[in-house]
C-alpha positions in Angstrom: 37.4 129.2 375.9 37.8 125.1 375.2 39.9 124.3 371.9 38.0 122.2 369.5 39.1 119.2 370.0 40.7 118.6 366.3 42.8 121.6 367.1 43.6 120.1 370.9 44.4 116.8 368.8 46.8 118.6 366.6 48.7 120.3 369.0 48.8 117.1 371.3 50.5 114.9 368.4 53.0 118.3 367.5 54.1 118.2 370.8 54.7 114.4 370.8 52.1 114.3 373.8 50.2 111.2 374.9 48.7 109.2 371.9 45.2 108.5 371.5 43.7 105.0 371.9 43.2 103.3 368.2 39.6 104.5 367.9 40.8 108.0 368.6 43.6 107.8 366.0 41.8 106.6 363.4 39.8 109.4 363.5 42.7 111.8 363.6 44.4 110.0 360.7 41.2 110.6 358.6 41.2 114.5 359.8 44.6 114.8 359.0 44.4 113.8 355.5 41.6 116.1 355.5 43.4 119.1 356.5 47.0 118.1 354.3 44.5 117.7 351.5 42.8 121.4 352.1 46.4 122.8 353.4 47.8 121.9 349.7 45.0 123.3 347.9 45.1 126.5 350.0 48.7 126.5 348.9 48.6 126.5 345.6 46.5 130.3 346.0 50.1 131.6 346.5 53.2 129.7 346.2 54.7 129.8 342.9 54.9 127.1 340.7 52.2 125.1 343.1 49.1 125.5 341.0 46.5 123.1 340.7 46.5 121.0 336.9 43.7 121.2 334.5 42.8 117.8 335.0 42.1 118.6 338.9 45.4 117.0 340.1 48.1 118.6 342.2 51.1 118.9 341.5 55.0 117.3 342.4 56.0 118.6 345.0 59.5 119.7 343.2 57.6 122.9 341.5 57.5 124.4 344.8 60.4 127.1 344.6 63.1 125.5 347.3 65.3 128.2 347.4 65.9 131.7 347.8 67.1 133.1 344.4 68.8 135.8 345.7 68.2 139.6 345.1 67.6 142.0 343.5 64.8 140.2 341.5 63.2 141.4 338.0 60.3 140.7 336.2 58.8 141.8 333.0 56.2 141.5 330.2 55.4 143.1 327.0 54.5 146.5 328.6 57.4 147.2 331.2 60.6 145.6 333.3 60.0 145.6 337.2 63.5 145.6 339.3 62.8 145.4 342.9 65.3 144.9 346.0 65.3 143.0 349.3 62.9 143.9 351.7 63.0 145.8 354.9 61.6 144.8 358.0 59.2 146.9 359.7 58.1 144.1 361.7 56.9 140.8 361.5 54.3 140.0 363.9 54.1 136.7 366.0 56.4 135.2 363.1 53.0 135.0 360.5 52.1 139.1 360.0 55.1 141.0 358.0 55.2 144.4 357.5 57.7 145.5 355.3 59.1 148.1 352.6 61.3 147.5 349.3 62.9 150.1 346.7 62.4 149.3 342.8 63.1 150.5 339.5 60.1 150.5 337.0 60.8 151.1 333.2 58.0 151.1 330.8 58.2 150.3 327.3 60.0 153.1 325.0 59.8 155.4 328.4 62.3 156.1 331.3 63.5 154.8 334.4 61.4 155.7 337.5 62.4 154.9 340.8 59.6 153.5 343.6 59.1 152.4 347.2 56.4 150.3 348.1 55.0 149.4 351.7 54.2 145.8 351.5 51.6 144.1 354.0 51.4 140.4 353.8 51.1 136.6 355.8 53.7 134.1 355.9 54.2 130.4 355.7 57.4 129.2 357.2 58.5 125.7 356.2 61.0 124.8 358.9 63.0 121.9 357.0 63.5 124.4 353.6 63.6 127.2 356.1 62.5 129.2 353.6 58.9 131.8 353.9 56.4 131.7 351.2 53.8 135.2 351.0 50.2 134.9 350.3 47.2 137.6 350.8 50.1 140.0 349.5 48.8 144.1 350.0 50.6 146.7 348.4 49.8 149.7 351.4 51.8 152.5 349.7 53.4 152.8 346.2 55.6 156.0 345.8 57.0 157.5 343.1 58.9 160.5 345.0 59.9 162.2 341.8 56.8 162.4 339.3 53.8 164.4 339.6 50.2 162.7 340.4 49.6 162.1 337.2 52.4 160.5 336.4 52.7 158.5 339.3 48.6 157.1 338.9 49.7 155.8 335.7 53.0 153.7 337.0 51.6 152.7 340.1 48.8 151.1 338.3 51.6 149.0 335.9 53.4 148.6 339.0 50.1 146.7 340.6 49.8 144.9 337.2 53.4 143.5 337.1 54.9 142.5 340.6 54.0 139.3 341.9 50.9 138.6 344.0 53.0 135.2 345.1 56.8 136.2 344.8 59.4 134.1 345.0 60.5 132.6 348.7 63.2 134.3 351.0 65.0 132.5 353.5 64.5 133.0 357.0 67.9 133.7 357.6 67.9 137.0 355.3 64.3 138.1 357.5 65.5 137.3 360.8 69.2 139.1 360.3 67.1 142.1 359.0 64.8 142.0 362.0 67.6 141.3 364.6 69.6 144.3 363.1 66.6 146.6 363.3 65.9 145.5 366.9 69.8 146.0 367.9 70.1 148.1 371.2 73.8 149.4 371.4 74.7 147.9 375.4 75.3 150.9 378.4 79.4 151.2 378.5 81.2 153.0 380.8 83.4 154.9 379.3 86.6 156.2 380.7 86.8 160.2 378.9 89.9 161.5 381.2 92.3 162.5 378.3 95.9 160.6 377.7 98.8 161.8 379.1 100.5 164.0 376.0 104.7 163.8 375.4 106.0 166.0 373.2 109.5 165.8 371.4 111.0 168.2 368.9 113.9 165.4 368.4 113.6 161.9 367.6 111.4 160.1 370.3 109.8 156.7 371.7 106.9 156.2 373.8 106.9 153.3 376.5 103.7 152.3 377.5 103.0 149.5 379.8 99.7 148.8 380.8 99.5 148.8 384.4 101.7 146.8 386.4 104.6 144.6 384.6 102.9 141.3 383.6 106.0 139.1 383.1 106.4 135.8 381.2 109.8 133.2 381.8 111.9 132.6 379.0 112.7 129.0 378.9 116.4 127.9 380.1 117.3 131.8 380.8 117.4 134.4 383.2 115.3 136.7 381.6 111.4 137.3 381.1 109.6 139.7 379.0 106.8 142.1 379.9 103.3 141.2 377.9 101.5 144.7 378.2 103.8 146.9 376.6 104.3 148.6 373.3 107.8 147.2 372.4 109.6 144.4 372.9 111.0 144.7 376.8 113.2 142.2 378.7 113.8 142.0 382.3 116.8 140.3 384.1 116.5 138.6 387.3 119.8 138.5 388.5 120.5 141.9 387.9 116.9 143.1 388.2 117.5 145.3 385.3 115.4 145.9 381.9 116.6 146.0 378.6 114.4 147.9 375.8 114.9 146.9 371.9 113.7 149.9 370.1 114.4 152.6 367.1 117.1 149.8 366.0 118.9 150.3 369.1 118.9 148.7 372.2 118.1 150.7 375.9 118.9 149.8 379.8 117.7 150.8 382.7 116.7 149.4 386.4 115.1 152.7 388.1 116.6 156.1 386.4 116.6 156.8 383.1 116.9 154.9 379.9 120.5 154.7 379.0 121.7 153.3 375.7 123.6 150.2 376.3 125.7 147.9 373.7 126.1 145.2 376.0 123.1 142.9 376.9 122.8 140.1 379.0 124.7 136.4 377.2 121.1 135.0 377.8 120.1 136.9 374.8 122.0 134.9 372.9 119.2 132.1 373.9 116.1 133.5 373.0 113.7 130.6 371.0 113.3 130.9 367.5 109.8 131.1 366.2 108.2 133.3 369.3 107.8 136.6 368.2 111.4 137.0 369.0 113.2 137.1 364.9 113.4 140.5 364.8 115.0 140.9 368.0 117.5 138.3 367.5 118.7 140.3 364.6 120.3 142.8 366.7 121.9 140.5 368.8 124.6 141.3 369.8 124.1 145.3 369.3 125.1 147.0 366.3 127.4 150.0 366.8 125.2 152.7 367.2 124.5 154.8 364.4 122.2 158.7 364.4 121.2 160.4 367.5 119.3 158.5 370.4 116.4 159.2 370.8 114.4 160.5 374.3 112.7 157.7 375.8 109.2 158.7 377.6 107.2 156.5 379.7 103.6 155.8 380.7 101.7 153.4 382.9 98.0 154.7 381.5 97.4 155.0 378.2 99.6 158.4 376.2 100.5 160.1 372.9 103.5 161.4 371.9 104.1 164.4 369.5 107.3 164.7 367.9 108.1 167.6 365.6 111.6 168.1 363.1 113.2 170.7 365.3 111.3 173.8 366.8 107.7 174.4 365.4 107.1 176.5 362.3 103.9 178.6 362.9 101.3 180.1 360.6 98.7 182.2 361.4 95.0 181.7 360.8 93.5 185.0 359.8 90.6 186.2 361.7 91.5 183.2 364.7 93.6 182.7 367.3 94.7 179.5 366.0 98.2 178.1 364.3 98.2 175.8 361.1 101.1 173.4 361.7 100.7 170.6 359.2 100.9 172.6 355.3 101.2 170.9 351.8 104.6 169.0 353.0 103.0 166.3 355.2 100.8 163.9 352.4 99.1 160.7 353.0 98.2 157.8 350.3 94.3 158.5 349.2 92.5 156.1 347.8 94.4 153.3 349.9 96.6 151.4 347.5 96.3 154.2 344.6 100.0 155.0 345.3 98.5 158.7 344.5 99.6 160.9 347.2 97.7 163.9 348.6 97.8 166.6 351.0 95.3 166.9 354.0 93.4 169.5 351.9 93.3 167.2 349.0 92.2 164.4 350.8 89.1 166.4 352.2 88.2 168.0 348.7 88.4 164.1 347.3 85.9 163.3 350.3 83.9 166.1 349.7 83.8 165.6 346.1 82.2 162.1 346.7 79.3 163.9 348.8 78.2 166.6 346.7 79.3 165.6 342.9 76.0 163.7 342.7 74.0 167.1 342.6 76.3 168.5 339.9 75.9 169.1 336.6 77.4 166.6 334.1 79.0 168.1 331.1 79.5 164.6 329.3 76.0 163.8 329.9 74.4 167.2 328.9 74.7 169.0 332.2 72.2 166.7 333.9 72.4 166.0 337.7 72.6 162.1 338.9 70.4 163.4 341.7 67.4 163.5 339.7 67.9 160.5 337.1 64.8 159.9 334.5 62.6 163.2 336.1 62.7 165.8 333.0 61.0 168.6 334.9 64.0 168.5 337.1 66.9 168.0 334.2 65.3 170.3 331.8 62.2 172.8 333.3 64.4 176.3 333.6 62.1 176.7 337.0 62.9 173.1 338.4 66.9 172.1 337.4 68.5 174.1 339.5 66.5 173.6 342.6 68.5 171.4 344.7 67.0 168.5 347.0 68.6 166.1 349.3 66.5 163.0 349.6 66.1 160.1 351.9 68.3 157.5 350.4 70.0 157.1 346.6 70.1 154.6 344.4 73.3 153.0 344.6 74.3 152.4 341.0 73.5 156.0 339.0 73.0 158.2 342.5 69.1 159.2 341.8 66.9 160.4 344.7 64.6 158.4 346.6 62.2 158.7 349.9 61.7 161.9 351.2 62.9 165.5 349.2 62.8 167.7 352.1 66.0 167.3 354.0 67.1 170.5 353.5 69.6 171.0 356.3 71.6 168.5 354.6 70.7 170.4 351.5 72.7 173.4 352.7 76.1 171.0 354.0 76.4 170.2 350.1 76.3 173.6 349.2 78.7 174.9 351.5 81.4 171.7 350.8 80.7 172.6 346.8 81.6 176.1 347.9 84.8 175.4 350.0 85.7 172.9 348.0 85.8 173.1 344.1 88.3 174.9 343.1 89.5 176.4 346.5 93.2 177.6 346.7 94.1 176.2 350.6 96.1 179.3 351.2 93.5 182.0 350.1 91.4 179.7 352.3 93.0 180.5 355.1 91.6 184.0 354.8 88.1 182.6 354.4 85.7 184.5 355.9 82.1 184.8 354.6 82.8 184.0 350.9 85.1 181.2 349.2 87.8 182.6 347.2 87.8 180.8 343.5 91.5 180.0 341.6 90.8 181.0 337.7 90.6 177.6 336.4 88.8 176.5 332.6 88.2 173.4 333.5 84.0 172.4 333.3 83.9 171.4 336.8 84.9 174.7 338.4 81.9 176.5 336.1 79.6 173.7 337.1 80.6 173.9 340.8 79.9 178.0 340.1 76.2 177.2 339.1 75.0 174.6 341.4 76.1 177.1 344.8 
């Protein structure tokens, strides 16, 4: 079908094609103050701030929004206070048809918080030198209020409909496009290598040598030596000699084809080495120190390894009911949270973790033994046949924890319960003897009670 030829005009001047001869332009300029004049009006149906003055006239062009404010964004009047987040893309169609979804928080007056997704249908206007894209002939396909009854949810979806914006504010191209690239992400085919590391164990002092490969070796500038570039420590080779000298553990090691020998002479070119290449630290211990402690074992590996060293012999502990050994026991700590200087066992650490996962569907004492889970819902918080059934939604709300999306995913459900069992006020070495039911240390604290009930 033949393109009428005001459209074929447009795209010709777009496209910087062939110009029309002066009669032909003339009557292009006139259609194209035409259509700028009727593209302005149609504007100001749905960009912000762009509505036409009583007096007939349009408006600057400055009361067009020209940015992206950011999000989340709020609005409110004398009935209720709208909160609603960033979109996400579902997909936006040739660039002009978005589909989309966005969380929100509605509050009515003198009532509670309840928490929303809607699924947004709508057309978009690009402008290419703000970059920004304005909405207009806005549909609201789905509003959901996942944790109030129809009744309830009739009568907020309605002030819902009443308060958000039929025209809302711009968003920049930037934010849809990185949404819509990250939803279309396809993690590339690798090849994976899964042959396990060679494994070098130790029950003295120990250091692991791994180069990778062949020796890739570098000159060192007005010397005889070289260093090796794929390896683990810091490893010098001397030509004349054809030997290599190892700086580790504070000590320094030698060896050409046997064994790794500790040495405390090294070659005079040592003395050389430049300043300011990676090479302070090694300078330090030039020429050797006298040793000091026992030397350690040296192991070596071409392909990638681990080493396992253990203080003397290993102290084994039976797992009831297995055939398996518990080495590590409440000597061995680590730093949890990262820079909290607090330092925890293993077992610690994974009741911290687990207490992040589950504490959400616990009772509060301080706040009346409500759950976060279910936030504003009263039948939930206070019916007797409702506050103690547990759900695991969709997604949370990432300030107070409250349920959103789906209620249904009970397999996740049961994981909370089981951590909450395991976890809150477990003794780790009656848990070792765990079989079907977790063993409880007496405790008074609220917690333990709290962890009691919600199992």
């Amino acid at each position: 079908m033949k393109e009428p030829a005001n459209q074929e005009l447009l795209r010709q001047l777009e496209m910087g094609e062939a110009m029309p001869d002066r009669k032909q332009r003339n009557k292009s300029q006139t259609f194209l103050v035409i259509v700028s004049v009727a593209a302005l009006i149609a504007q100001s149906c749905f960009v912000p701030g762009f509505a036409a003055q009583k007096n007939g006239t349009l408006p600057l062009s400055s009361q067009v929004p020209t940015e992206d404010i950011g999000w989340p964004r709020q609005v409110q009047d004398a009935n209720a206070n709208l909160i609603y987040y960033q979109p996400q893309i579902d997909e936006w169609k040739d660039y002009k048809e978005l589909y989309t979804k966005f969380a929100f928080s509605l509050t009515p007056k003198g009532g509670k918080e309840a928490l929303g997704v809607a699924d947004v249908q709508c057309e978009t206007l690009v402008d290419k030198d703000s970059r920004l894209a304005y909405f207009h002939n806005v549909q609201f396909t789905s509003v959901r209020f996942p944790s109030l009854d129809a009744q309830a949810e009739a009568s907020l979806e309605k002030l819902f409909q009443d308060l958000i914006p039929r025209s809302p504010d711009p968003i920049s191209v930037e934010r849809l496009m990185a949404d819509l690239d990250h939803n279309k992400i396809q993690a590339p085919a690798v090849q994976l290598n899964n042959d396990p590391p060679q494994i070098f164990y130790s029950a003295s002092q120990a250091v692991l040598l791994i180069v990778q490969g062949d020796p890739v070796l570098a000159p060192i500038a007005k010397t005889d030596l070289q260093f090796i570039v794929n390896t683990n420590w810091d490893l010098f080779f001397e030509k004349s000699k054809k030997a290599y000298y190892l700086f580790a553990a504070n000590g320094w090691y030698t060896a050409k084809e046997g064994p790794w020998a500790q040495t405390l002479t090294l070659p005079k070119d040592m003395g050389k080495l430049p300043a300011g290449e990676n090479f302070d630290d090694v300078k330090k211990m030039v020429p050797p120190p006298p040793p000091g402690g026992a030397v350690p074992q040296i192991f070596f590996s071409s392909t990638p390894a681990e080493l396992i060293v253990l203080k003397g012999s290993p102290v084994y502990s039976k797992i009831s009911g297995t055939d398996l050994y518990l080495y590590y026991g409440d000597e061995f700590k680590i730093e949890c949270p990262i820079g909290s200087g607090k330092m925890l066992t293993l077992f610690e650490v994974a009741e911290e973790l687990s207490r992040r996962l589950y504490s959400t569907f616990l009772k509060d004492p301080a706040n009346g033994n409500r759950r976060p889970v279910y936030g504003g819902d009263e039948k939930f918080q206070s019916d007797p046949h409702w506050r103690d059934l547990i759900l695991f939604y969709e997604y949370f709300h990432g300030d107070n924890g409250a349920g959103m999306g789906a209620s249904h995913q009970t397999g996740w459900t049961g994981l909370v319960a089981r951590l909450i069992g395991l976890s809150v006020g477990v003794d780790p070495k009656q848990l070792l003897n765990f079989e079907h039911k977790p063993v409880l240390r007496e405790s008074n604290s609220p917690q333990a009670g709290v962890a009691a009930s919600a199992d």
